[in-house]
Steps between C-alpha positions, in 0.01 A plus 500: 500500500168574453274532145430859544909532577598301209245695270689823633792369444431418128315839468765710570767255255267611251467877601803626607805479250792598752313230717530222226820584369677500883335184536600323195914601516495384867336171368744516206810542766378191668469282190851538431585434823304202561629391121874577601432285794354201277816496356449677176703859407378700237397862435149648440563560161632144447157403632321737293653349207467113599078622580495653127578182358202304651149499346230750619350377828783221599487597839088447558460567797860586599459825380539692802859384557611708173360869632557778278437854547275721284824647357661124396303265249642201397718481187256254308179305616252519769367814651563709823141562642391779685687356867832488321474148429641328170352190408 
């Protein structure tokens, strides 16, 4: 991929809500299924709740694995920034 793709790419996260939110439940789907997979079985709630008992920024630079969208913040700690991130 090139810069001026990747740039695009990010652009358009940033720009276009139904963009970012499609993106971040099909990265959400996969999560639980690579999770699942790992060997692990709990909801997205249950994770929600396990996440709200860690410290603001625990997951550094991990952040991207816990997507929100604009319409879900986390119950306590960290932030969701303007990609739908939550870190």
């Amino acid at each position: 991929m090139s810069h001026t793709s990747a740039r695009a790419f990010l652009a358009k996260i940033i720009d276009e809500e139904g963009f970012r939110k499609h993106l971040v439940a099909e990265l959400s789907k996969k999560r639980m299924e690579l999770i699942r997979e790992a060997g692990y079985e709990f909801s997205e709630q249950e994770l929600d709740q396990a996440k709200a008992d860690l410290p603001p920024g625990a997951f550094g630079h991990l952040a991207g694995w816990f997507c929100y969208t604009a319409d879900e913040q986390p119950s306590k700690g960290g932030h969701c920034c303007s990609s739908g991130l939550w870190h």
